[in-house]
N, C-alpha and C positions, 0 to 999 in steps of 0.2 A: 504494500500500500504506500501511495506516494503521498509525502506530510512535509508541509516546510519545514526547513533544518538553519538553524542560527549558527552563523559565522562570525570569528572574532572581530573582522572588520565590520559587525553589523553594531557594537557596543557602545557607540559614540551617537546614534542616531535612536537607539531601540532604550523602553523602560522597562525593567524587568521586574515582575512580580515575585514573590517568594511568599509562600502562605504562611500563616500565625503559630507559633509552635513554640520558640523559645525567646520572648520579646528581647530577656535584658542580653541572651549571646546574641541575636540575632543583628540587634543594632552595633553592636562593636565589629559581628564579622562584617554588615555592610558597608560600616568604615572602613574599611580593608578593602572592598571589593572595589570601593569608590576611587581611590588610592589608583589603580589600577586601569581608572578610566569606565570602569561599567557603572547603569545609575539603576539602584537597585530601591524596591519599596515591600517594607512587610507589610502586608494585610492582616489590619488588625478586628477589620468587621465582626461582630457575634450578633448578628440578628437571625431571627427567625425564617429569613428570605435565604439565604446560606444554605438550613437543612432543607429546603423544601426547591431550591435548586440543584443538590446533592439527588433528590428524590426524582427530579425532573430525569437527570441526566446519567443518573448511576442504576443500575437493575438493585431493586433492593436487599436480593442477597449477599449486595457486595458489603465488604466489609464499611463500618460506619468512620474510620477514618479516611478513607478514600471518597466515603459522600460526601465527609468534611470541606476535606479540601479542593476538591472535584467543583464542590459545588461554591465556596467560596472564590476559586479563579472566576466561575462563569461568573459569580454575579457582581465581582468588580469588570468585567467587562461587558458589563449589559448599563453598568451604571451611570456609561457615559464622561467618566473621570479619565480614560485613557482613550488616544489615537490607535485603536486595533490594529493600525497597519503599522504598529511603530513599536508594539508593546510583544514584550518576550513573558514567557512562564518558567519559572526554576521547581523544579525539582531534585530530591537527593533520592539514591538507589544506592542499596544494599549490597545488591546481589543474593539477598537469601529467596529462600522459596514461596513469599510469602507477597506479602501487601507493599513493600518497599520495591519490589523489581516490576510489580505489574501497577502501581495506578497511573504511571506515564504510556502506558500504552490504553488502557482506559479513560483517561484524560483526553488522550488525542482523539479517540473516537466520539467523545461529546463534541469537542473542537468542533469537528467537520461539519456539525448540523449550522452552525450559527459563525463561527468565526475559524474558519479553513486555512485563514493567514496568517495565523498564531501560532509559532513555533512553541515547541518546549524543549528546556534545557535539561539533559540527566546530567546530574552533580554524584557522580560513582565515581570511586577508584579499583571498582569490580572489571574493568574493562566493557562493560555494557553501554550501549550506545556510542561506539566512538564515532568524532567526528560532530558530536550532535550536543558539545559540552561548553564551558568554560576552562581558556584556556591555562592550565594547572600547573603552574611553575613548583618549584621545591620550594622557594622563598615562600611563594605565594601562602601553600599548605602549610609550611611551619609556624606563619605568624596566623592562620586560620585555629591551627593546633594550638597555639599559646593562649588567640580568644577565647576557647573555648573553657580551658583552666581559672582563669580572669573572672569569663560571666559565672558559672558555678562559683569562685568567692564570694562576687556580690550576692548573688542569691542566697546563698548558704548566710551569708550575714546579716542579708537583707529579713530571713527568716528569725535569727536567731534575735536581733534587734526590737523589730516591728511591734509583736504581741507587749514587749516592755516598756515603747515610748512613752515618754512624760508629757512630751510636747507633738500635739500631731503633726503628721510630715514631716516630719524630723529625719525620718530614715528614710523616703522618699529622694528625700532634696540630697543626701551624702549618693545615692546609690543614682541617681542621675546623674551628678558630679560628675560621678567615676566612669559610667558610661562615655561620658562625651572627654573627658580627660584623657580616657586611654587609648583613644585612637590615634593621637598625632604621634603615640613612640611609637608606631609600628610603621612608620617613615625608613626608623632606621635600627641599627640592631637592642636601641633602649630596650624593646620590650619582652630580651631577654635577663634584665636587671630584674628578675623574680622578687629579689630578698625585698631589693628596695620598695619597690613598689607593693609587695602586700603588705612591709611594714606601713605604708602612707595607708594604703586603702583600712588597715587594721586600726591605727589609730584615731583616722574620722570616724569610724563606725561604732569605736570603742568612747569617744568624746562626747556618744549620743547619751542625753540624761533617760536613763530608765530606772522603771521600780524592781523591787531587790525578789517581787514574788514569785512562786512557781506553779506553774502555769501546765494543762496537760500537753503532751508531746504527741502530735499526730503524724504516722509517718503515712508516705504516699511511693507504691509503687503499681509495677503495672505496664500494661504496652504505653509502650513509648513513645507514641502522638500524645496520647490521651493523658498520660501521665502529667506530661509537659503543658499542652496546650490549654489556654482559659475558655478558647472557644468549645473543645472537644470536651473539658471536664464541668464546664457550666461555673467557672471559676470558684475551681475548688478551693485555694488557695485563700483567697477573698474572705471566702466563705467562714472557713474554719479561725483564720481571725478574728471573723467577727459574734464566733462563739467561747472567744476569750481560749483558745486554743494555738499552741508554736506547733505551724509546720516542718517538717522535715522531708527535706525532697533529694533524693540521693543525687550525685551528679552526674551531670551528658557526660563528661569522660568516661566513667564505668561503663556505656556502653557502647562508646567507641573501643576503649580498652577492651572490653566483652567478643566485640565483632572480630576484633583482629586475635584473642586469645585462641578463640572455636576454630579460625584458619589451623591455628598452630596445631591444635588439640586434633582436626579431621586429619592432619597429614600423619599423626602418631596410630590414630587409629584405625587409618587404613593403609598406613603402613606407603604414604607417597611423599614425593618435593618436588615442587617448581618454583619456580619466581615470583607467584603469591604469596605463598610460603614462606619463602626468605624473607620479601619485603614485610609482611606480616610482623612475623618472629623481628625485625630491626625496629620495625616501627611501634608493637609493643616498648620492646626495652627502651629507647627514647622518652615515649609518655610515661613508662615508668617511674623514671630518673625527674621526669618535672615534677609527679604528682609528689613523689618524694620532694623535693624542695618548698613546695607550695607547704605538704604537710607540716615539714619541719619549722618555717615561718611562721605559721598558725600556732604552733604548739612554745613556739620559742616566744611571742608574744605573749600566751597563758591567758587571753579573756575571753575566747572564742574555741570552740570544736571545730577540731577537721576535717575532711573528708576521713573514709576507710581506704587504708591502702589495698591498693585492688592485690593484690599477691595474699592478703587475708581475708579478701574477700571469696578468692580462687580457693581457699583452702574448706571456710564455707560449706564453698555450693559439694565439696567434695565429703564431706562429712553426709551429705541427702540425696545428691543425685548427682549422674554422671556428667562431667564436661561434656560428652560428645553430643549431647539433650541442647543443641544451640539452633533449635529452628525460633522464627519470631525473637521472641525474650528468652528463652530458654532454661537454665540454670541460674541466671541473671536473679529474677524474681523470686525463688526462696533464698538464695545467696544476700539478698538484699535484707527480705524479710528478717533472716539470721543475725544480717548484723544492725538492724537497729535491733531488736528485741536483745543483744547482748548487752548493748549501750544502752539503755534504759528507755528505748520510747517501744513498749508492748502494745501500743493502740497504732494498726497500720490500717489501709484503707488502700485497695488491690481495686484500680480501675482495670475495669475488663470492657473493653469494645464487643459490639454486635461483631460477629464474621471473624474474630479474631483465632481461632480454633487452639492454638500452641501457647495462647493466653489461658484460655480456659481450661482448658489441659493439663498444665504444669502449675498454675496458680491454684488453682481447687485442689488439685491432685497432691500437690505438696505443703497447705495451709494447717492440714492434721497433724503434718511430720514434723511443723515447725513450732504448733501450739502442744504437740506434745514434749519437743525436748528445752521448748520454755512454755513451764505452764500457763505464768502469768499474761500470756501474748493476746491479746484482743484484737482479731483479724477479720475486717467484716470487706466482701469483695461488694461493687459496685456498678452496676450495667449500667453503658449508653451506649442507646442507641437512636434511633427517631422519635421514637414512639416513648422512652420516659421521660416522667416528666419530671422536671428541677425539684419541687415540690417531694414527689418521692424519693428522689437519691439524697436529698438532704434530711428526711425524716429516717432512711436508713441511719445514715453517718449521727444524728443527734441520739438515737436508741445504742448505737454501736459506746459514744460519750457517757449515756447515762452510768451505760455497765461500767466506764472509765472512772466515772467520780463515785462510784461504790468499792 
């Protein structure tokens, strides 16, 4: 099937969409993109007109992150905000077998009814769709790699702050800051200065006045649109602060760390190597080595929690389920589960997507293994799809609370 394809020389004339998923990474990587010469825009829309363009355009047994976002492209280009003949769609691809390799082929066949001129961009390093990308320098990816560390702090602190301020927006206005701050070192090799700058970003967040209370800890895992996203989770996030609850939201590096471990893990298990593989296995140990630095600054500082080192996290998911278990989330999610319910936050909240199958599968299937070898663990899973409604997933999550404050 013949579908337009976007050329680097088209970046200078073309605006690129990228859907709603991770606001506070997503704006530091579009600083970076922009750097670059491409002009990129998140879509931030959560209306009702999203699911029900998702529904126009998607067969409903597809998975409901792919109606999500399927349906949010179309309806910023129905909205008459962009030049259709000027406007690009990004997407990232996995390569697994799941919802991440197939909604750009999905996507494109909505395209074709209404706007046939609208490229989309697969953002893989799976080798899928070459030719049909952004062009992907090593510079480029490493300071994308380092974003990615960066937005996980703010948010991790943005959580750990928020539920305490004394002063409203207070932790708002720092974690803005930092957003627009930390774009211009990745001009040059500043924004490998880790130490320096988490100490900066640890100290305005730590300078923020809050109360000394303790507050329940809600963790949040889960497929990883819905996880992330305020569109796809009905802003869970929001929410659960404003039932006097700190969230805890694991971070995107664990599962880019995740994507590239299961590379390592498939070649031990079936016993092959290629140039995946290697690059794989390097580019673990790289992020490794950062996540370790980022940890060490956090902990050296002493006001703040920091990530789990992914290598105990690995250890984990090995104690419940096999590493080779990496379709969708795979091992990821009671690996997850295990380690907040070791560090103290037992009340987790497992978004499962409609269509998600390898969510439901390994989140259910492993929620007993994990409430058994912590009893205290309070693991209540969570469905969206189209059809529920806000109203119910938050009267689950408040009864899930109740059992929490007894």
């Amino acid at each position: 099937m013949n579908y337009p394809v976007f050329k680097d020389e088209m970046k200078s004339e073309y605006k690129i969409l990228v859907p709603d998923m991770l606001p506070v990474h997503f704006k530091i990587i579009i600083g970076i993109l922009e750097k670059y010469g491409y002009h990129v825009e998140l879509l931030q829309t959560s209306t009702r007109e999203v699911v029900d363009e998702g529904l126009k355009n998607v067969h409903n047994d597809t998975c409901y992150p792919a109606l999500l976002v399927i349906g949010q492209f179309i309806n910023a280009l129905k909205s008459g905000k962009y030049d259709v003949n000027k406007t690009a769609l990004m997407l990232t691809q996995t390569g697994g077998g799941c919802r991440a390799s197939n909604y750009i082929h999905l996507l494109r066949k909505a395209l074709r009814k209404e706007f046939p001129q609208v490229p989309v961009i697969s953002l893989n390093l799976s080798g899928l769709e070459k030719g049909n990308g952004l062009s992907l320098s090593l510079p480029m990816l490493a300071k994308v790699g380092v974003a990615v560390f960066y937005g996980d702090l703010l948010m991790s602190l943005y959580n750990q702050c928020k539920p305490y301020e004394i002063n409203e927006g207070d932790t708002e206005a720092v974690r803005e800051k930092w957003q627009k701050r930390l774009i211009p070192i990745f001009d040059k090799r500043e924004f490998l200065k880790v130490n320096k700058y988490c100490k900066m970003i640890l100290d305005d967040f730590a300078a923020i006045k809050r109360r000394k209370e303790k507050k329940i800890r809600v963790g949040i895992v889960g497929e990883i649109y819905v996880k992330y996203s305020p569109l796809a989770n009905n802003h869970l996030e929001e929410f659960l602060l404003s039932e006097g609850c700190e969230p805890i939201v694991p971070a995107l590096m664990e599962f880019v760390m995740y994507c590239l471990a299961g590379t390592v893990a498939d070649s031990k298990l079936y016993q092959f190597k290629n140039k995946g593989t290697m690059v794989s296995s390097i580019g673990y140990k790289l992020l490794h080595s950062f996540q370790k630095k980022f940890i060490k600054a956090i902990n050296e500082h002493g006001e703040f929690e920091p990530p789990h080192d992914f290598d105990h996290i690995r250890k984990l998911a090995d104690k419940y389920i096999s590493q080779g278990v990496n379709m969708g989330e795979g091992w990821l999610i009671p690996a997850e589960m295990a380690a907040l319910a070791e560090t103290g936050t037992e009340n987790i909240i497992c978004t499962q997507p409609f269509g998600c199958l390898p969510n439901h599968i390994v989140a259910k299937g492993m929620s007993r293994i994990i409430k058994q070898a912590y009893p205290g663990a309070n693991i209540v899973a969570i469905d969206y799809d189209p059809g529920a409604t806000k109203v119910n997933q938050e009267n689950r999550i408040k009864l899930m609370l109740a059992n929490a404050k007894r």
